[in-house]
C-alpha positions as CSV (number, residue, x, y, z in Angstrom):
1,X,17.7,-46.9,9.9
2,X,16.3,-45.9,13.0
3,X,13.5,-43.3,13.6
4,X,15.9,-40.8,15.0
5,X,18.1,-40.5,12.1
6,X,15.4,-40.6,9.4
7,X,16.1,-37.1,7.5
8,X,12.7,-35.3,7.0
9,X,12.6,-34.0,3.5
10,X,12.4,-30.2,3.3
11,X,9.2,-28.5,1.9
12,X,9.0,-27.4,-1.7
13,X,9.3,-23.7,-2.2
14,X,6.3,-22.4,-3.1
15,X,6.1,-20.9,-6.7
16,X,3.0,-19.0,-6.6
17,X,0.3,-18.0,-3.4
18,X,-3.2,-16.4,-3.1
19,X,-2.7,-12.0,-3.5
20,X,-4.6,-11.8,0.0
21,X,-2.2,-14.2,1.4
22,X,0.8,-12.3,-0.3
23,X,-0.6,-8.6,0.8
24,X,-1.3,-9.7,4.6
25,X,2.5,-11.6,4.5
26,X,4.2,-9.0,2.7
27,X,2.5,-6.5,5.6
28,X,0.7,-4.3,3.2
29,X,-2.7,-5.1,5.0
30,X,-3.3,-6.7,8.8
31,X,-5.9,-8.9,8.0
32,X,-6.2,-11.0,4.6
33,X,-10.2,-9.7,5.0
34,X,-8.7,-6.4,4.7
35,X,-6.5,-7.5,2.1
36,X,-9.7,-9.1,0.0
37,X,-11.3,-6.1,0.4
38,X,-8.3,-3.9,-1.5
39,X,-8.9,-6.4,-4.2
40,X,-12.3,-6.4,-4.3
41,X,-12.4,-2.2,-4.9
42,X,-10.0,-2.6,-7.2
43,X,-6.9,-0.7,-5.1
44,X,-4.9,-4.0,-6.7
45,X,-3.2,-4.5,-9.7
46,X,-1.3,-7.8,-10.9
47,X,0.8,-7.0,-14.0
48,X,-1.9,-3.7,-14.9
49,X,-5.2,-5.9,-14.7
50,X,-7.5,-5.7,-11.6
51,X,-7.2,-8.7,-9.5
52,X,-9.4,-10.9,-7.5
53,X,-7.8,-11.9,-4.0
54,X,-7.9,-15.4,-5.4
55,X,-5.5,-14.7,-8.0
56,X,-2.1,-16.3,-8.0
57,X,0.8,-14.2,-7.2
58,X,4.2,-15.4,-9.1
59,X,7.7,-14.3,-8.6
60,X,8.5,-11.5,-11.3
61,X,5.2,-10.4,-11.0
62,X,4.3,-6.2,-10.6
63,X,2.1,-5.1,-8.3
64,X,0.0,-1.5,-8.1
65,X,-0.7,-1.0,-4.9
66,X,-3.4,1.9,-3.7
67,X,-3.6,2.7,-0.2
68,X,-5.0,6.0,0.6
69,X,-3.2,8.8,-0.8
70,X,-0.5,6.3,-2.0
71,X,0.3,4.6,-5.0
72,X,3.2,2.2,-4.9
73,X,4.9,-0.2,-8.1
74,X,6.6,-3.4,-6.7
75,X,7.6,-6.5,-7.8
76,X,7.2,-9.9,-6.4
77,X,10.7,-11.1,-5.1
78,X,9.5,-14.0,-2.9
79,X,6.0,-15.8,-2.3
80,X,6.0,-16.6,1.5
81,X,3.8,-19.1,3.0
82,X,3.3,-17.1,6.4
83,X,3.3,-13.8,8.4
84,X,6.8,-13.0,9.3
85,X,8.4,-9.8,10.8
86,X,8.5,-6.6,9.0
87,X,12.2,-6.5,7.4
88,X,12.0,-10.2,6.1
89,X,8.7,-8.9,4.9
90,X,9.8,-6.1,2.6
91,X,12.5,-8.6,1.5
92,X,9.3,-10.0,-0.2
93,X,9.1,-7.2,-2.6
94,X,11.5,-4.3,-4.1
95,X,9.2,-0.9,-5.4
96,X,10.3,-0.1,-8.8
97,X,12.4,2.8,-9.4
98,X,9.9,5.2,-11.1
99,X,7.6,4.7,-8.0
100,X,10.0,5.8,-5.6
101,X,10.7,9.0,-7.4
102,X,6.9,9.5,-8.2
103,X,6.8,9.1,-4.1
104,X,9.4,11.1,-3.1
105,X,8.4,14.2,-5.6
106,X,4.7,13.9,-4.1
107,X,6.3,13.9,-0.6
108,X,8.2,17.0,-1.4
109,X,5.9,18.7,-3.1
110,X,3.3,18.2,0.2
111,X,6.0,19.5,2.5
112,X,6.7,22.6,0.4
113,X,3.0,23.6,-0.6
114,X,1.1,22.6,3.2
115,X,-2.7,21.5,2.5
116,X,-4.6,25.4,3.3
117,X,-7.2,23.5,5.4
118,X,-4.0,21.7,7.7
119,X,-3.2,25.1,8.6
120,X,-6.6,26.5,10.4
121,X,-6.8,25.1,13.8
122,X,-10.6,25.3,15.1
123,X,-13.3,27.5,14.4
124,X,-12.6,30.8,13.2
125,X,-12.3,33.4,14.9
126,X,-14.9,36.6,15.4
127,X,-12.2,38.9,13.1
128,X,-11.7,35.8,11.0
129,X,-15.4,35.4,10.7
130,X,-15.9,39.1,9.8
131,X,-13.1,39.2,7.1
132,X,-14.9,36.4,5.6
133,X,-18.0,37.7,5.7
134,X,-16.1,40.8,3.6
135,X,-15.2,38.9,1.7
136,X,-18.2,37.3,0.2
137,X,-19.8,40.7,-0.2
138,X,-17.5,42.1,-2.5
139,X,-18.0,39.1,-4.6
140,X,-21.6,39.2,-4.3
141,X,-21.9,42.8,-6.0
């Protein structure tokens, strides 16, 4: 058998991987330092148990995932080995049903009731000032 026709024996599929690795492949952080960092304050949960970014991530297993205001449910579809683009990444991971919904009523319920503070644009004005100023001396007496 020559050199050329040798077959080369395709990798083993990987079974479990390291939850930085997995967050930084998956795309839910840029960096796995970033991603270490989530797990080390505790924004990560593997199957409802804080997790170090040195735990093993299996297929099957459910994520909690904090980041910011957000608080997502997935589970593990697919370990991947490296960094790949952003729709073979979410192919990584499906978000559970009762997260989405949880999601999408927070969502709605920000666009029908604004944050007050969004709404003020700059200092206030003189007549705002005043009316605040009002204000605070009826309560006062």
């Amino acid at each position: 058998m020559s050199a050329r026709t040798r077959s080369i024996p395709a990798a083993p599929a990987a079974q479990s991987q390291r939850l930085d690795k997995w967050l930084w492949a998956a795309r839910w952080c840029k960096t796995r330092a970033l991603a270490a960092a989530q797990c080390e304050l505790g924004r990560v949960l593997v199957n409802g148990a804080p997790a170090k970014p040195a735990r093993e991530v299996r297929i099957g297993d459910v994520l909690v995932i904090q980041q910011e205001r957000e608080r997502r449910e997935v589970g593990v579809l697919q370990v991947g080995l490296q960094r790949q683009s952003a729709p073979l990444a979410q192919a990584m991971y499906r978000e559970t049903e009762a997260s989405r919904l949880q999601r999408e009523r927070r969502a709605e319920l920000q666009r029908l009731s604004p944050e007050p503070e969004a709404m003020r644009h700059g200092r206030p004005s003189k007549v705002d000032r005043r009316e605040l100023q009002r204000m605070l001396d009826r309560n006062l007496d």
